[in-house]
C-alpha positions as CSV (number, residue, x, y, z in Angstrom):
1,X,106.2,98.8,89.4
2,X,103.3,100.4,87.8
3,X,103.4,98.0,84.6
4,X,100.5,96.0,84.4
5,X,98.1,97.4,86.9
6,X,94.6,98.2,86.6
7,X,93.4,101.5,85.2
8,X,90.7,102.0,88.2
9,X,93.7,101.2,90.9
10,X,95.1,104.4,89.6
11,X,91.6,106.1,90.0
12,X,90.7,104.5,93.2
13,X,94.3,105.5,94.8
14,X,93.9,108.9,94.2
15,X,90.4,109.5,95.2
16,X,91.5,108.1,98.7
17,X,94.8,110.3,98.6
18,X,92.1,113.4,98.3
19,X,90.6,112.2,101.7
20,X,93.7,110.9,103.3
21,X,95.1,114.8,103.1
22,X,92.9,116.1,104.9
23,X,92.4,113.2,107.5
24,X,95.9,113.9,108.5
25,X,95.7,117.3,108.2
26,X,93.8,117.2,111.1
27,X,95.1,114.6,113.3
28,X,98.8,116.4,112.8
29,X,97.4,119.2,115.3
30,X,94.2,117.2,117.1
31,X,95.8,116.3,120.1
32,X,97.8,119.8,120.6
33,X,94.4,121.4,119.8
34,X,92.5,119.5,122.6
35,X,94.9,120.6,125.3
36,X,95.1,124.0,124.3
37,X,91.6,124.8,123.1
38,X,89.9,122.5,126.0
39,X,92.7,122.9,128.7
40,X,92.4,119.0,128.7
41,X,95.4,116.8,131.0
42,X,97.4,114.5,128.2
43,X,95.3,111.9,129.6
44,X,91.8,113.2,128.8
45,X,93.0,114.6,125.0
46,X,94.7,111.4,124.5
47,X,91.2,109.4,125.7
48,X,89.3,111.6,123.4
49,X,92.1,111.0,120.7
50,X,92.1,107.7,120.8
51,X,88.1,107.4,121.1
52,X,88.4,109.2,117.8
53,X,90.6,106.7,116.3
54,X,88.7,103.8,117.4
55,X,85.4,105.4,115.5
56,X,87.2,106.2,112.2
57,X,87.8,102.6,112.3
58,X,85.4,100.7,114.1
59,X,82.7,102.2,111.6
60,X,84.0,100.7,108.6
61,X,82.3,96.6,109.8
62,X,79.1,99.2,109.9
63,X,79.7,100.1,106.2
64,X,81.3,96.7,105.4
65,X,77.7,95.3,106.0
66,X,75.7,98.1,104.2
67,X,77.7,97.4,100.8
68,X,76.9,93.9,100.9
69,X,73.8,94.9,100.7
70,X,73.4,98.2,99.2
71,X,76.6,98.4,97.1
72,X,80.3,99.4,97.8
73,X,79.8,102.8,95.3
74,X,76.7,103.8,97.0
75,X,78.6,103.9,100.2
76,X,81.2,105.3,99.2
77,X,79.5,108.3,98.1
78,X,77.6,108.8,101.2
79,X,80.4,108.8,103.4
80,X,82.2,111.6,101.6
81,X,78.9,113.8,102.4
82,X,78.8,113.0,105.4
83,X,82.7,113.5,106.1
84,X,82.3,117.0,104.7
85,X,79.6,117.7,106.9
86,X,81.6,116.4,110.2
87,X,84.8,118.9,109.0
88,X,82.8,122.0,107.9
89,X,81.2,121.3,111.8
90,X,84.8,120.8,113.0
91,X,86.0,124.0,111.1
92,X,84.2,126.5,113.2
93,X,86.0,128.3,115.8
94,X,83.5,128.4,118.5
95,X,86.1,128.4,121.5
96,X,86.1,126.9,124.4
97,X,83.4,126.1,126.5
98,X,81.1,123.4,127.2
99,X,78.5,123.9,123.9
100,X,82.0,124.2,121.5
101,X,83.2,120.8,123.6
102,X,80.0,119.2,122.4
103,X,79.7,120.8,119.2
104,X,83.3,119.2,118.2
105,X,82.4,115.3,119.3
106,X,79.6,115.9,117.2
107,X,81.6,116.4,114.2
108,X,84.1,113.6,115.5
109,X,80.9,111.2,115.2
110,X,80.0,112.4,111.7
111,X,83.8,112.0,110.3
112,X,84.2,108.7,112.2
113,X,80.9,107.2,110.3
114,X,81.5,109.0,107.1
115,X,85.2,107.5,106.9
116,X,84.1,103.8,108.1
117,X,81.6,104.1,105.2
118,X,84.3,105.3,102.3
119,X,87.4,103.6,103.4
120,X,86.7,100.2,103.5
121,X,84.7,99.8,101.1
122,X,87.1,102.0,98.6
123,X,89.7,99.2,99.3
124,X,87.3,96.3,99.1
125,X,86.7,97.6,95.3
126,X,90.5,98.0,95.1
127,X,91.1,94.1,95.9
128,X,88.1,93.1,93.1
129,X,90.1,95.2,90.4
130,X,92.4,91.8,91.2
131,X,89.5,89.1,91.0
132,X,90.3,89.3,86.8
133,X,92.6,86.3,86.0
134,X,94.5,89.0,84.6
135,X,95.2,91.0,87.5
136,X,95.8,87.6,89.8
137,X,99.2,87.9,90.4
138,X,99.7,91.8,91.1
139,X,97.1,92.1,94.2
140,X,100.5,92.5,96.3
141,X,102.0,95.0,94.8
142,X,98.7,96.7,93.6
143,X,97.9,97.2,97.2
144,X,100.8,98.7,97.8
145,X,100.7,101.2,95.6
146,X,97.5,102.1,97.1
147,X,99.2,102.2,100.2
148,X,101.6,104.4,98.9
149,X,99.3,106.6,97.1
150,X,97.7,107.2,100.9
151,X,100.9,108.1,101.9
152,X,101.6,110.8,99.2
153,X,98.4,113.0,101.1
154,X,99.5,112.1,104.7
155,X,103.2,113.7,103.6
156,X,102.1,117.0,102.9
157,X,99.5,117.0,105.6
158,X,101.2,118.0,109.0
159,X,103.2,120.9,106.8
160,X,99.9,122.0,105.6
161,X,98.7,122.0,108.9
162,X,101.6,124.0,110.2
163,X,101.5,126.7,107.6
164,X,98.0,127.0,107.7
165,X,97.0,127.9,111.1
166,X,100.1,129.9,111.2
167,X,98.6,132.5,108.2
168,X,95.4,132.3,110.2
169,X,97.5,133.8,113.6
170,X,99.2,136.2,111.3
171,X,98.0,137.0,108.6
172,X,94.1,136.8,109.6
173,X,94.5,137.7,113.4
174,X,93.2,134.7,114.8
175,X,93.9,133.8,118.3
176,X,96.2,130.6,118.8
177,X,93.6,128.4,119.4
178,X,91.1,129.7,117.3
179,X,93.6,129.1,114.2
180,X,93.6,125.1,114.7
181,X,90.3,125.6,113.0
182,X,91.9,126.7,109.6
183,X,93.6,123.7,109.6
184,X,90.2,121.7,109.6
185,X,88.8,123.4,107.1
186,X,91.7,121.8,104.6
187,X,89.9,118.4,105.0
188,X,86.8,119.9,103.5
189,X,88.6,121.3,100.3
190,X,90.1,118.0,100.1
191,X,87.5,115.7,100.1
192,X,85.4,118.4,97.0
193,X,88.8,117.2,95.4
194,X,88.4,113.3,95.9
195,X,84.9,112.9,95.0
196,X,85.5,114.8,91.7
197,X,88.2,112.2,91.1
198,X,85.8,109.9,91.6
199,X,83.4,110.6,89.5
200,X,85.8,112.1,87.0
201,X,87.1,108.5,86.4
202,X,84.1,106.0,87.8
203,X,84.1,104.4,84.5
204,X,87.6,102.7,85.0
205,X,86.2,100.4,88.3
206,X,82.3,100.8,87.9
207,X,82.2,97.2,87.6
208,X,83.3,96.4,91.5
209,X,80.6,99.3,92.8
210,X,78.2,96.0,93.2
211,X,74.5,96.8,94.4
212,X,72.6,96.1,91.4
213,X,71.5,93.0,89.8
214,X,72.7,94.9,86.3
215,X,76.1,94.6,87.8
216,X,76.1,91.1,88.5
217,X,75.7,90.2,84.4
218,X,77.8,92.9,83.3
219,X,80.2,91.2,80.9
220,X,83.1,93.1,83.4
221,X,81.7,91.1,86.1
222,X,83.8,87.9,87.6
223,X,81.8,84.5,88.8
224,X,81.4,84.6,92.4
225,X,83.9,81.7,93.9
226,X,81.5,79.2,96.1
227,X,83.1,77.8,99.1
228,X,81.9,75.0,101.2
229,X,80.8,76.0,105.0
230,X,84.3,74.3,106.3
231,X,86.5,76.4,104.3
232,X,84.7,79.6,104.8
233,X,85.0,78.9,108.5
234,X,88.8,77.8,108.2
235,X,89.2,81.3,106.3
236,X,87.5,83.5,108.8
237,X,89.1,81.7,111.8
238,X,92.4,82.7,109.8
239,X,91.3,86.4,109.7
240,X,90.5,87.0,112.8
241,X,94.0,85.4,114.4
242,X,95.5,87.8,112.2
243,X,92.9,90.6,113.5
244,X,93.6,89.5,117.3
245,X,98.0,90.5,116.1
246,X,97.1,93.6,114.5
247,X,95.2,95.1,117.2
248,X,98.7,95.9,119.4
249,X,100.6,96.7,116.2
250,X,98.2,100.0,116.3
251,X,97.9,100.4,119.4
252,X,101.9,100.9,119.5
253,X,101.8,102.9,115.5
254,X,99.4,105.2,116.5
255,X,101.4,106.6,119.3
256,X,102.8,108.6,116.2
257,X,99.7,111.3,116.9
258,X,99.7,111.0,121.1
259,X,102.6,110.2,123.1
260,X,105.2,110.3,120.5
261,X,103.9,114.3,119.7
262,X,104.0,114.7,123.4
263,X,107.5,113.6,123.4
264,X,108.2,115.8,120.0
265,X,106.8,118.8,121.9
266,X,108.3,118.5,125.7
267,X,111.6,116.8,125.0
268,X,112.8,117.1,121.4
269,X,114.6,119.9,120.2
270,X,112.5,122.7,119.3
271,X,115.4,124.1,116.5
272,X,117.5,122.6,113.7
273,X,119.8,123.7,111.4
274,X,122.5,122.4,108.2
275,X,121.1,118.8,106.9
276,X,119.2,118.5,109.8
277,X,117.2,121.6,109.1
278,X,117.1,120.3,105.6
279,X,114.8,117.4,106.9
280,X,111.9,119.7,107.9
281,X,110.9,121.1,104.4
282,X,108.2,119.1,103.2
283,X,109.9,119.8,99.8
284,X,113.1,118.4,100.0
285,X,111.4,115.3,100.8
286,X,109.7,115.2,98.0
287,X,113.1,116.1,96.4
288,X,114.3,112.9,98.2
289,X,111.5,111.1,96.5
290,X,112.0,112.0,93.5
291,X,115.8,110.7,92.9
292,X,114.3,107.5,94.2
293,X,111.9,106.8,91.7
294,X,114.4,107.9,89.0
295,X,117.1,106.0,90.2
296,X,114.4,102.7,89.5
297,X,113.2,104.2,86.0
298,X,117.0,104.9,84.9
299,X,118.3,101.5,85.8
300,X,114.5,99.6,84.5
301,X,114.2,101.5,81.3
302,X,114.7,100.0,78.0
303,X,115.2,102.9,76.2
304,X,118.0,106.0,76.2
305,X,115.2,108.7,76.0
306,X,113.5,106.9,79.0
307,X,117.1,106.8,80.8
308,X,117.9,110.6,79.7
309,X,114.8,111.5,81.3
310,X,115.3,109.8,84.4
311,X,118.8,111.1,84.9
312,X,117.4,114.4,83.7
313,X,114.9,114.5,86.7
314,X,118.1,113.2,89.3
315,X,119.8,116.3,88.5
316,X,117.3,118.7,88.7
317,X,116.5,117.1,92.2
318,X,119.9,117.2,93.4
319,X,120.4,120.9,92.4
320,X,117.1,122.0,94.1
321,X,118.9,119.9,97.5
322,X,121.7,121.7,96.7
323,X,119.8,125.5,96.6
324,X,118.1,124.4,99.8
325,X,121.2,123.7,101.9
326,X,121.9,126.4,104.2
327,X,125.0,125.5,106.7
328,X,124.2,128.7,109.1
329,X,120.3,128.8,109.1
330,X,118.1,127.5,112.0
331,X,114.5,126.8,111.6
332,X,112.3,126.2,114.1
333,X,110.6,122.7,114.4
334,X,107.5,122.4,115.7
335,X,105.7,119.0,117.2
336,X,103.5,118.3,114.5
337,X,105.8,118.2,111.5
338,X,107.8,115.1,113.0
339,X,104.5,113.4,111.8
340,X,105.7,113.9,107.7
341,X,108.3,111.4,108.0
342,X,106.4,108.7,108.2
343,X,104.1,109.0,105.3
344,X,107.3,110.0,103.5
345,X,109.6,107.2,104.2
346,X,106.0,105.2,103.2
347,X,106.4,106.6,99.8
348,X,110.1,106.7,99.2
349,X,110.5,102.8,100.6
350,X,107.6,101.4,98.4
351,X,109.9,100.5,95.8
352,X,112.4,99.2,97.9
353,X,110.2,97.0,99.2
354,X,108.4,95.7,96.3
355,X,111.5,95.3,94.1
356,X,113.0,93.2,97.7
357,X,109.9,91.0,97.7
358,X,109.5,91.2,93.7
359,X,113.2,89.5,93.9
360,X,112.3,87.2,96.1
361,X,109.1,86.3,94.4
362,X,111.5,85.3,91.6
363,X,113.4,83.1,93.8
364,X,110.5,81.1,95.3
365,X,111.6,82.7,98.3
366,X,108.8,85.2,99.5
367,X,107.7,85.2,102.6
368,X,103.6,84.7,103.0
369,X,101.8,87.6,103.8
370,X,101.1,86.2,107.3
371,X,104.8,85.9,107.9
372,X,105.5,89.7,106.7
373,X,102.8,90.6,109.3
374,X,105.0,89.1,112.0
375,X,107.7,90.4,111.1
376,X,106.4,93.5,111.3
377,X,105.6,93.1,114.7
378,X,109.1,92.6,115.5
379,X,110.7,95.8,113.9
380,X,108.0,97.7,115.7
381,X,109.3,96.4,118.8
382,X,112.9,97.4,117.9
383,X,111.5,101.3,117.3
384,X,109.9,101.2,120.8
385,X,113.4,99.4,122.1
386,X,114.8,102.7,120.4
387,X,113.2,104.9,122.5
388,X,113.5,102.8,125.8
389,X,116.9,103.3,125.7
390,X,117.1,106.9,124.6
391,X,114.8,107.8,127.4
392,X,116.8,106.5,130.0
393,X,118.0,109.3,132.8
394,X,115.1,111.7,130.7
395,X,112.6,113.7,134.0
396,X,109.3,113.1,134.0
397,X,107.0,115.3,132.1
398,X,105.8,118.7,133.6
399,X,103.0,121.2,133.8
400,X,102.5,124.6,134.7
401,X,99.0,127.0,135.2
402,X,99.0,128.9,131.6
403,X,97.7,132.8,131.9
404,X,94.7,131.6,131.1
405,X,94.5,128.7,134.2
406,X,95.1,126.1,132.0
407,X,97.5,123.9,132.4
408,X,100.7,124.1,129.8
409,X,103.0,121.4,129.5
410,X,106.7,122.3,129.6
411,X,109.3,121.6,127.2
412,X,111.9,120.0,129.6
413,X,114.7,118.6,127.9
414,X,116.5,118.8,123.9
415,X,116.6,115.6,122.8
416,X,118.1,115.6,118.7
417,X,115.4,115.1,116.5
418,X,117.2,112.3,115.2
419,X,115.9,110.2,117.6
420,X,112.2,111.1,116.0
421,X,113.1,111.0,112.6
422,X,115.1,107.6,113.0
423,X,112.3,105.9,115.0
424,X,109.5,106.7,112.7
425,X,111.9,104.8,109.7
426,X,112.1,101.7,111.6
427,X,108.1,102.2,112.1
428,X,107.5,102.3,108.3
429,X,109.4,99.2,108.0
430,X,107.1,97.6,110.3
431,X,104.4,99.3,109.0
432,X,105.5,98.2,105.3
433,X,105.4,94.8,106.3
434,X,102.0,94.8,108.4
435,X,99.6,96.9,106.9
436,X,99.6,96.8,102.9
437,X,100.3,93.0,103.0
438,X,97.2,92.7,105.9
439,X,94.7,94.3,104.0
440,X,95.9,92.4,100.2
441,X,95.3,88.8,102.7
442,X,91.9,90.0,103.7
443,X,90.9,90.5,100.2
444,X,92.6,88.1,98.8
445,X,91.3,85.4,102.0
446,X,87.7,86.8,102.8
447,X,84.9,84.2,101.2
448,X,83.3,86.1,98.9
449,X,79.7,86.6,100.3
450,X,81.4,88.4,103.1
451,X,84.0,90.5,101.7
452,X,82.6,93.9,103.2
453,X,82.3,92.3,106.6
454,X,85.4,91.0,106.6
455,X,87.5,94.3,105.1
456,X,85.4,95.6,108.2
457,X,86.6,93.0,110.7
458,X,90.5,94.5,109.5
459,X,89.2,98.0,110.7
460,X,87.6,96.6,113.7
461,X,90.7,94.7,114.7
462,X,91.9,98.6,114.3
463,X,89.5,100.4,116.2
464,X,90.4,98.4,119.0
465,X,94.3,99.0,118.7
466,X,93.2,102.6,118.0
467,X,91.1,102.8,121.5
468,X,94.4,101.1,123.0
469,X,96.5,104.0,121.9
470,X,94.7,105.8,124.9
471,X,97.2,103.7,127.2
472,X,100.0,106.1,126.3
473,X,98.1,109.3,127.0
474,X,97.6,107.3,130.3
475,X,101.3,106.4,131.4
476,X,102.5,109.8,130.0
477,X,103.5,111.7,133.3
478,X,102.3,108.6,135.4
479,X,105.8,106.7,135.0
480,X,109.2,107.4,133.8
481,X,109.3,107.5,129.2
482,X,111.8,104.5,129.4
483,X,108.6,102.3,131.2
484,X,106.0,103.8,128.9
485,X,107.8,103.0,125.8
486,X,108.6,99.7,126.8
487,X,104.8,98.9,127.3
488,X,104.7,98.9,123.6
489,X,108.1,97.2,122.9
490,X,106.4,94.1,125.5
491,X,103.5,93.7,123.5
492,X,104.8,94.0,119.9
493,X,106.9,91.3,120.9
494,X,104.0,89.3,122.8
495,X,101.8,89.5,119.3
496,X,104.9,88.5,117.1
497,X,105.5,85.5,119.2
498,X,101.3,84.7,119.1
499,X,101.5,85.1,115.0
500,X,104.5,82.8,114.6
501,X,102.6,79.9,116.4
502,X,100.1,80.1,114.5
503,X,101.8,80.6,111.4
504,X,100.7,76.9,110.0
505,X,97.4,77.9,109.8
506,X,97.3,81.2,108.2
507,X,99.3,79.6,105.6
508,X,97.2,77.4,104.9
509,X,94.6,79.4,103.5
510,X,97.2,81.7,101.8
């Protein structure tokens, strides 16, 4: 899996798994924050939610054309400064009026441009790591190990979010809403962490920074593929069908942070106990993760130390499971950790689904990455078919006026977690298929002269789904959950139709 990859992939991965911590370490308790902070209605948190999300990756075209000129590295750079400053702004606990309303969009503008100028970019120099000959034939799976490696900081996030602002209550003697702001302040510490990762190992992918003439006649550097003006059109027409899918895959995904955390928080179970309970520890999962990998290394390795070791590591996992089973003890669950199992099933599922693909590869029988993209459309739409059906009979979602004469929403109904936890595994499968596999085609697709733009157009294509996700905020409490979920299974279904007729010509440029 890791065999025959590029040192600065490692490098590059890590530096973004820095960021990606804290990212989620504050979108795990955003939209809880805005109603309770702001007294906002689900609609308004959700607008400014999703406004947010559109930003963090509608920016990224901005910065996209800034490293084609300036240089991917320098851009980089800047938009970890400028992240920092947007979270240390964000980090304050100035409560709840009008000037704190103000002062917190602020910082949502600084993190939004800061993060469209790191994270595109950062993958763009990911995908030239792959433009050696060398490389050629492990963009695929290189990508998603970066995908993965995003993953590993977005696991630990909602946990550290939890545990965080609940030391701040405690410990500290913050006030409820005043303790979200501890949670912030973890994406500053994070980000001190990725840039001196960065620069730590710069040497290992210096030569995809671009920006510089020196750069171009490096010895590192590749020749510069010239396409004629028909094919660079045929390639960008390409991109953007696939952009035009993707849009409504997000705009269903990212429901994970809205109305799916609504749901988690008003009609999920708010306990759980045995294996269930087992679920909820951040560590177990990790556990989990671990027998998986092992299970690959014992039955890959070539040699009996190598198998010893990975059996060795099995064992030790499966005792710690074992310690950590408790068959009377009942935790309590709160909304925001249901957001862990996606990044985890992310990780534990990347091997799966390379050696699946990797098998097929073999065979001649892989699907093109257009094809993956629409079939990830499809399981999406079986998640959101999930939760159709589990919401039928369900009330609609209430409110009451909070001491404070805010209004509270009330937790009506104890839906199993299950329902979550199994809904967010058929998500990563459509995620899986869309997302790692959509970026690897843009950089392996884009022409050349426009590879920042065009890394940018993926983002775009984002933003837009992103600013979509405000339809669920919308719907929640307006209809009954069975109709708002299926608004999501409808046009997952709509855009895996679209990508299927146009599946000629995306292959084509494959």
């Amino acid at each position: 899996m890791f065999e025959g990859q590029p040192k600065g992939l490692f490098a590059l991965a890590l530096a973004n798994t820095g960021e990606r911590f804290g990212y989620y370490t504050m979108l795990a308790v955003f939209a809880l924050f805005l109603r309770a902070n702001y007294g906002l209605s689900p609609a308004m948190a959700g607008t400014i939610y999703s406004a947010f999300l559109m930003l963090v990756y509608f920016f990224p075209l901005i910065g996209g054309m800034m490293a084609d000129k300036f240089g991917f590295g320098k851009m980089v750079t800047t938009g970890i400064i400028i992240m920092f400053a947007g979270y240390l702004l964000l980090s304050v606990p100035l409560g709840g009026d009008s000037l704190a309303l103000i002062v917190m969009l602020g910082a949502l503008l600084l993190i939004g441009f800061g993060t469209g100028l790191f994270k595109g970019n950062l993958q763009v120099m990911v995908g030239d790591l792959y433009n050696d000959p060398q490389y050629k034939d492990k963009r695929d799976s290189g990508f998603s190990i970066f995908y993965m490696a995003i993953n590993i900081g977005a696991l630990f996030a909602p946990t550290a979010a939890i545990k965080i602002k609940e030391y701040a209550e405690t410990s500290l003697g913050y006030s409820s809403n005043d303790a979200y702001h501890f949670s912030f302040a973890v994406a500053c510490a994070s980000l001190i962490l990725s840039i001196a990762i960065y620069y730590i190992f710069r040497s290992t992918f210096r030569h995809t920074e671009g920006g510089t003439k020196k750069d171009a006649k490096t010895a590192d550097a590749v020749p510069v593929e010239e396409l004629s003006k028909e094919e660079t059109k045929q390639r960008i027409v390409a991109l953007c069908l696939v952009f035009a899918v993707v849009i409504f895959f997000w705009m269903a995904f990212h429901q994970n942070g809205l109305s799916l955390t609504y749901f988690a928080d008003e009609f999920t179970a708010q306990s759980a106990e045995g294996l269930q309970a087992m679920c909820f520890n951040v560590w177990n999962l990790v556990a989990v993760i671990f027998i998986v990998y092992a299970l690959f290394s014992l039955f890959q390795s070539k040699t009996g130390k190598a198998k010893a070791a990975s059996a060795t590591v099995i064992l030790i996992s499966l005792a710690f499971l074992c310690m950590s089973y408790d068959a009377d003890g009942s935790i309590t669950v709160s909304a925001p950790i249901f957001q862990q199992f996606n990044p985890f099933y992310v990780v534990a599922l990347t091997p799966v689904s390379m050696a699946i693909f990797g098998s097929l590869a073999a065979k001649g029988k892989e699907p093109s990455a257009p094809r993956k993209i629409a079939y990830g459309m499809i399981v999406a739409a079986v998640a959101y078919a999930l939760m159709a059906f589990a919401s039928f009979g369900l009330p609609m979602p209430q409110t009451e006026m909070g001491a404070d004469g805010n209004p509270v929403a009330v937790h009506v109904a104890d839906v199993t977690p299950n329902l979550l936890i199994t809904v967010y595994l058929v998500l990563t499968f459509g995620e899986l298929l869309l997302s790692p596999m959509g970026i690897s085609f843009v950089s392996k697709v884009a022409p050349p002269k426009y590879k920042g733009m065009m890394m940018g157009g993926w983002f775009v294509a984002t933003a837009i789904g992103n600013q979509l996700v405000v339809v669920g905020g919308l719907l929640w409490g307006a209809v009954p959950l069975w109709v708002c979920w299926s608004v999501f299974l409808g046009v997952c279904l709509v855009a895996a139709v679209f990508m299927f007729a146009m599946m000629k010509r995306l292959e084509k440029v494959c």
